[in-house]
C-alpha positions as CSV (number, residue, x, y, z in Angstrom):
1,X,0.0,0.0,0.0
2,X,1.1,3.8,0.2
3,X,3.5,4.8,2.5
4,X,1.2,7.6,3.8
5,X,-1.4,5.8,5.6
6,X,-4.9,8.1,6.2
7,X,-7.2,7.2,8.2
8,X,-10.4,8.7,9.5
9,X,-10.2,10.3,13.2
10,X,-12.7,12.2,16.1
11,X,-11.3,16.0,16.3
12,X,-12.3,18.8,18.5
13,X,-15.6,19.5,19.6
14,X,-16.2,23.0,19.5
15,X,-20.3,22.8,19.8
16,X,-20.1,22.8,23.7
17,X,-17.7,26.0,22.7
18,X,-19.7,28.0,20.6
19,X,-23.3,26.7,21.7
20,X,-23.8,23.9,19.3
21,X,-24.9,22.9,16.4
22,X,-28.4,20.9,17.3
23,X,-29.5,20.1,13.6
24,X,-26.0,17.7,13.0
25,X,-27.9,14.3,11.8
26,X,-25.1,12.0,13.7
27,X,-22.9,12.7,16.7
28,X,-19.5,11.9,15.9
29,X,-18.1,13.5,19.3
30,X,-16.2,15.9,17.9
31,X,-15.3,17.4,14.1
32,X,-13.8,14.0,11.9
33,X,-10.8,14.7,9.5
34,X,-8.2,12.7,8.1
35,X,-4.8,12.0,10.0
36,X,-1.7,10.8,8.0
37,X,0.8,7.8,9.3
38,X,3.5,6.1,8.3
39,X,2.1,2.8,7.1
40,X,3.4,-0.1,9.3
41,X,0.6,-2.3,8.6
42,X,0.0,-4.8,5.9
43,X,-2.8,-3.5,3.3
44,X,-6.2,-5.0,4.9
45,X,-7.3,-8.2,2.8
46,X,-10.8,-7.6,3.5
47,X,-13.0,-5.2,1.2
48,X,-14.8,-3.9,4.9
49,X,-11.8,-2.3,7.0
50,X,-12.0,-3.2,10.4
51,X,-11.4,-1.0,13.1
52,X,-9.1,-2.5,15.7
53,X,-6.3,-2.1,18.1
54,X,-2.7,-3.4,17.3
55,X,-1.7,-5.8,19.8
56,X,2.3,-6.1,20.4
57,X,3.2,-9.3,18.0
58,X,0.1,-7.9,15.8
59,X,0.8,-10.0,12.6
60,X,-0.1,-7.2,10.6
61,X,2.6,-4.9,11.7
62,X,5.4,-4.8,8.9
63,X,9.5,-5.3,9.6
64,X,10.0,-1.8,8.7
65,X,6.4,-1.1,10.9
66,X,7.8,-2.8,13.8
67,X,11.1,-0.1,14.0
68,X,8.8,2.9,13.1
69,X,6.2,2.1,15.7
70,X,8.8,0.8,18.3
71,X,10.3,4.7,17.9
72,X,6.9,5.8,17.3
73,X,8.4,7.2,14.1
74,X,4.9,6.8,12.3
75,X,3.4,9.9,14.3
76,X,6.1,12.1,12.3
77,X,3.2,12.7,9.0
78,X,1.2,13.8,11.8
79,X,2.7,17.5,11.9
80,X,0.8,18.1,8.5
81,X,-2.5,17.8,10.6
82,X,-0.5,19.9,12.8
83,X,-0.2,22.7,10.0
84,X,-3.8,22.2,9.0
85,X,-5.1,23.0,12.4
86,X,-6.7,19.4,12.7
87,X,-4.3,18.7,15.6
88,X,-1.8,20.3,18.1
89,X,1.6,18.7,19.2
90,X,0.2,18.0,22.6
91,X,-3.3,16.9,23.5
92,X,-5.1,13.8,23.9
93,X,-4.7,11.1,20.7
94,X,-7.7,11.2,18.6
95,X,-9.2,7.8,18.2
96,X,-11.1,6.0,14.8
97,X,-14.8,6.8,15.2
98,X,-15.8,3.5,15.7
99,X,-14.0,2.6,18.6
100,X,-14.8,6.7,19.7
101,X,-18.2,5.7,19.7
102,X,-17.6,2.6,21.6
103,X,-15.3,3.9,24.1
104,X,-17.7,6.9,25.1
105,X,-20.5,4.4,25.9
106,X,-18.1,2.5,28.3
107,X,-16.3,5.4,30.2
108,X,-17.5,8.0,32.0
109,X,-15.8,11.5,30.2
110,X,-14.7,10.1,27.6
111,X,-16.2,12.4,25.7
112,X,-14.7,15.5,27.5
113,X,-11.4,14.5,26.5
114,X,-12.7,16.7,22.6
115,X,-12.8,19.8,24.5
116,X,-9.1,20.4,23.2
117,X,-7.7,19.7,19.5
118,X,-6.0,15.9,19.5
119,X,-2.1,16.0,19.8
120,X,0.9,14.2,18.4
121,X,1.8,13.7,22.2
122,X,0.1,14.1,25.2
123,X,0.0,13.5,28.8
124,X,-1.0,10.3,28.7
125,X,1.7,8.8,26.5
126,X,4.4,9.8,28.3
127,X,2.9,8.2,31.1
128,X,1.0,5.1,29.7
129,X,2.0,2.3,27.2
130,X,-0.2,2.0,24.0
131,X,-4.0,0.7,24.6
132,X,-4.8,-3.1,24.9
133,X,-8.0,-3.3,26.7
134,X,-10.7,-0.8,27.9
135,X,-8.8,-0.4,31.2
136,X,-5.6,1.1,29.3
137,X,-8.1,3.7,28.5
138,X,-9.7,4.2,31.5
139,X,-6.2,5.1,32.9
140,X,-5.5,7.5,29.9
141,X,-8.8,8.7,30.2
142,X,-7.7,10.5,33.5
143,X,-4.1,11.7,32.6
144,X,-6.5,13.2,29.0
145,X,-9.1,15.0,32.0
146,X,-5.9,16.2,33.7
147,X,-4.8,17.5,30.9
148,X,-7.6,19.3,30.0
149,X,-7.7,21.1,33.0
150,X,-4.5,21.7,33.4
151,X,-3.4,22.7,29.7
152,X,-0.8,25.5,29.4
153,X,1.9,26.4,27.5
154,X,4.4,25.2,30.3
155,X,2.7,22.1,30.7
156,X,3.1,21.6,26.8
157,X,6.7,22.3,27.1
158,X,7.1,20.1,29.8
159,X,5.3,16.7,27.9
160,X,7.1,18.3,25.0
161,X,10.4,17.6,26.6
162,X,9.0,14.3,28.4
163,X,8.6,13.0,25.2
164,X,11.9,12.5,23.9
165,X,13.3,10.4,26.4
166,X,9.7,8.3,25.9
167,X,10.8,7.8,22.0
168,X,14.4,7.5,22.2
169,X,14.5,4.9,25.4
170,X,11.0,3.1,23.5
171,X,9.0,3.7,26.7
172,X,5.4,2.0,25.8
173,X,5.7,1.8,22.4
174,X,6.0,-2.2,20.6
């Protein structure tokens, strides 16, 4: 397949900003847009593409996929959604709609977490390895909340620079 990989992503919620938009036929949870990756998978054989999570000996991951995702290398594409305005460097990691609409049903604020633009990085994956199971997300969940409340420009800086030693040392990444 291509080496960009796009895939379809939950954004920012900006009704429960600006008062709302009430007449929107389905609620996505936030604003959807495209997000661009490295692609470390195999191409999907299937015509229907299943919305999953990668497990750590996922046999779809690549040779090449396993290095990139290892150094979480496959974010890098992910400053164009930067430039775009689709995402910031820090916030919480925007999540396939499927699985959005899943996970909002079976965690209390999950929801919440749209009240900020998705980032590249964020407080939860400096301190949490990639999601396995529901309670992986329950647990990022709270450092996403945190976040939110919390979010400055010093706090950016500080999981900006917490970052680096989570890619270089492969802290929670497989």
């Amino acid at each position: 397949g291509p080496v960009i990989y796009r895939q379809t992503r939950v954004g920012v919620d900006r009704r429960k900003m600006y008062g709302g938009n009430h007449r929107r036929v389905q609620d996505f949870g936030g604003l959807p847009f495209t997000m661009f990756k490295f692609r470390t998978m195999a191409v999907a054989q299937s015509r229907k593409p299943s919305e999953v999570w990668a497990a750590p000996d996922d046999p779809r991951v690549t040779a090449l996929g396993r290095v990139l995702r290892k150094y979480r290398l496959d974010e890098i594409p992910q400053l164009y959604n930067v430039l775009l305005g689709d995402m910031n460097v820090v916030g919480p990691r925007p999540e396939q709609p499927t699985i959005f609409a899943e996970l909002r049903e079976q965690i209390p604020g999950y929801g919440a977490r749209q009240r900020v633009r998705p980032g590249i990085t964020g407080w939860a994956q400096i301190n949490q390895h990639y999601d396995t199971c529901v309670e992986d997300v329950k647990r990022k969940v709270a450092y996403d909340l945190e976040y939110v409340t919390r979010r400055s420009a010093g706090h950016d800086l500080k999981i900006m620079l917490k970052t680096i030693p989570t890619v270089a040392l492969r802290r929670g990444g497989w």
